[in-house]
C-alpha positions, 0 to 999 in steps of 0.5 A: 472480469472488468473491461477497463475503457480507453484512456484519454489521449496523452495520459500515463500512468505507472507501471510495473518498471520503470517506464510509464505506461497507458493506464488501465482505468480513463483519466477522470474527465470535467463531465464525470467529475461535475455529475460526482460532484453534484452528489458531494454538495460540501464540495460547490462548482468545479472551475477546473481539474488540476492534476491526474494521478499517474498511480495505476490501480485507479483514477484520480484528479485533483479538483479546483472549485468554487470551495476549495481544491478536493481530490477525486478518486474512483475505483472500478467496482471489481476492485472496490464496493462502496461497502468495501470501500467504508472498511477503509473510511471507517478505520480513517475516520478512527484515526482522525478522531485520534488525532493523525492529520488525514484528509477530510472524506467529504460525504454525499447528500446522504450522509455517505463516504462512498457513492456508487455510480455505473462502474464506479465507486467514488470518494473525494477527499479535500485538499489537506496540508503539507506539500506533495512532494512525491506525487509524480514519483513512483510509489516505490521510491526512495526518500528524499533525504534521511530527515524524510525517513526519521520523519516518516518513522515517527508519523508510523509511530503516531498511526498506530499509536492512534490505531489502537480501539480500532476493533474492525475485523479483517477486511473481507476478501478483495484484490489490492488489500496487504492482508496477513494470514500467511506469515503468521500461521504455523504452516504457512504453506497450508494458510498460501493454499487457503489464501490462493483457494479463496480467490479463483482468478488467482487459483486458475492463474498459478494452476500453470505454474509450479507456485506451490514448490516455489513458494515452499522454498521460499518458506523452507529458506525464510520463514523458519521460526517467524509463526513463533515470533509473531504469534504474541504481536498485538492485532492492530489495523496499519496502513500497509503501504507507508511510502513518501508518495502516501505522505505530505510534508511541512517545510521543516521535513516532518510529515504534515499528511497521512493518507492513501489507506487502500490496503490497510487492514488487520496485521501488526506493528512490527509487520506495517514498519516491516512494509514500510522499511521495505517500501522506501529502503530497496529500489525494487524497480532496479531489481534485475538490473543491480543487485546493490538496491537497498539502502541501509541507513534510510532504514535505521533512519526510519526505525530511529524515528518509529522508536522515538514514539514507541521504543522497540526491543532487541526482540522487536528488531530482529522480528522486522529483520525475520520479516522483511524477506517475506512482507510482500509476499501476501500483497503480491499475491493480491496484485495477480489476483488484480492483474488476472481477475479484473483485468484478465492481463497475464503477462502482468500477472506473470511478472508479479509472480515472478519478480515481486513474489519469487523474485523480490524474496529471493533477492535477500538469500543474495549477498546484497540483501543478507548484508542489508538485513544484518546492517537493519539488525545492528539497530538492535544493538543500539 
């Protein structure tokens, strides 16, 4: 388990709600940044650190320096290995060759994406185009406008559109990855039982709880069905995390920038435009407070502009609308992993289970969320 040091006076980070909180991972500091910094010499001399990200998983700054401005990330090592770290690069670098506008990864004296330093594991990036519109709001938020959303859908589009020959197996097992073993399987009790085995922070965790008949109720109530309707989806390596924060954008309101591709992996198209409607549509961070968080037409906004580039059948729609109950229900789980195993914070652990597994695929059995899916659906009919 990773003991997370004392963060630096006065800077926050995201939470679980609403509220900002103290971070998990010290804020990256001008003596850390300069000796990194020496192994990056693309990079030159540091004359100032800019920003501090306030996203909770790891630390970032944004770096001003005798060459240009980079970003500056670091990952505890429990949460990514430099080996770990190059899946991510690889299928980055895949996309760039393809076209997609991506942040340029800087590499080390010897040649590498990655650096390895005490506990951390490093990657800077230089500063790339478009504006940061979202960057001090919190990753589930909405867009701005439904100009953003056809925008964002059409930028989905083109990723995996380029994502294709990307022939990478799946990621090997580690926290914060939305994987997709579960939804999937014809029984996907069987695959959670499978996916909760392989992880024995996360196995010990829901031991206390009553997770398996919960989670059978969930399936029993909404995956009937879907194993069927995914099982002829081509693989495809996806970001997995589509929301406006992980884009940056050009003054007419189309996407200039991708990045932040921390939980790609191995899933399918419609499963990565599932994520994304659920990302930007429902205010997950009212849920409990309102039961009214999803917003229709930023959906068929996104799924408008996903079509432009790759049309989507009758088919495709209801297979996203089968989906969306469900698509979080594999990176929730990885979250507790996280929360249990690396930080060894319980309580967190406990509100991810119960709000962001249970409760985020109970919401769409109410009113509200039976009424968004079939408002989604109606995209089907053109």
């Amino acid at each position: 388990m990773a003991k997370a040091a004392p963060a630096s006076t006065g800077h926050l980070v995201h939470g679980m709600g609403t509220a900002l909180e103290t971070p998990a991972w010290p804020m990256i500091e001008v003596g850390e940044a300069d000796a990194v910094l020496a192994r990056f010499p693309a990079a030159g001399r540091i004359e100032r650190l800019l920003w501090h990200s306030p996203r909770p998983f790891s630390a970032a700054t944004l770096i001003d320096t005798t060459r240009g401005q980079f970003l500056l990330k670091r990952h505890d090592r429990h949460v990514r290995s430099a080996a770990e770290l190059s899946q991510e690069h690889a299928f980055v670098s895949h996309l760039a060759a393809a076209g997609i506008s991506l942040p340029e990864i800087v590499r080390t004296t010897d040649g590498a994406s990655t650096l390895a330093m005490g506990e951390g594991t490093f990657e800077l990036q230089r500063r790339a185009a478009g504006a940061d519109l979202y960057r001090d709001r919190p990753s589930w938020t909405p867009f701005l406008s439904y100009v953003h959303a056809h925008a964002a859908g059409v930028a989905l589009a083109q990723v995996h559109q380029a994502s294709r020959g990307f022939d990478a197996p799946v990621r090997t097992v580690q926290p914060l990855v939305a994987s997709f073993t579960i939804l999937p399987a014809d029984d996907p009790m069987a695959a959670a039982d499978a996916y909760v085995a392989a992880r024995p922070a996360l196995a010990a965790f829901l031991g206390a709880l009553p997770w398996q008949k919960e989670l059978e109720q969930l399936f029993a109530a909404l995956a009937g069905g879907l194993a069927a309707r995914l099982a002829d989806q081509p693989s495809l390596w996806t970001h997995n995390d589509w929301h406006p924060s992980n884009l940056l954008w050009a003054a007419d309101g189309t996407v200039a920038t991708v990045f932040d591709f921390g939980l790609s992996d191995r899933t399918c198209a419609l499963h990565d435009l599932a994520t994304a409607i659920d990302r930007t549509a429902v205010e997950w961070l009212r849920l409990g407070e309102d039961d009214a968080i999803a917003d229709p037409a930023a959906a068929l906004s996104l799924i408008t502009g996903y079509a432009t580039i790759r049309p989507l059948s009758c088919a495709d729609i209801q297979t996203v609308v089968r989906l969306l109950p469900l698509v979080h229900i594999e990176f929730a789980l990885s979250e507790i992993a996280y929360f249990a195993g690396v930080l060894g914070d319980h309580v967190a652990a406990r509100h991810a289970w119960d709000t962001y597994a249970v409760g985020h695929a109970q919401w769409f059995l109410s009113s509200p969320g039976q009424d968004f899916l079939a408002q989604v659906g109606m995209a089907a009919n053109g």
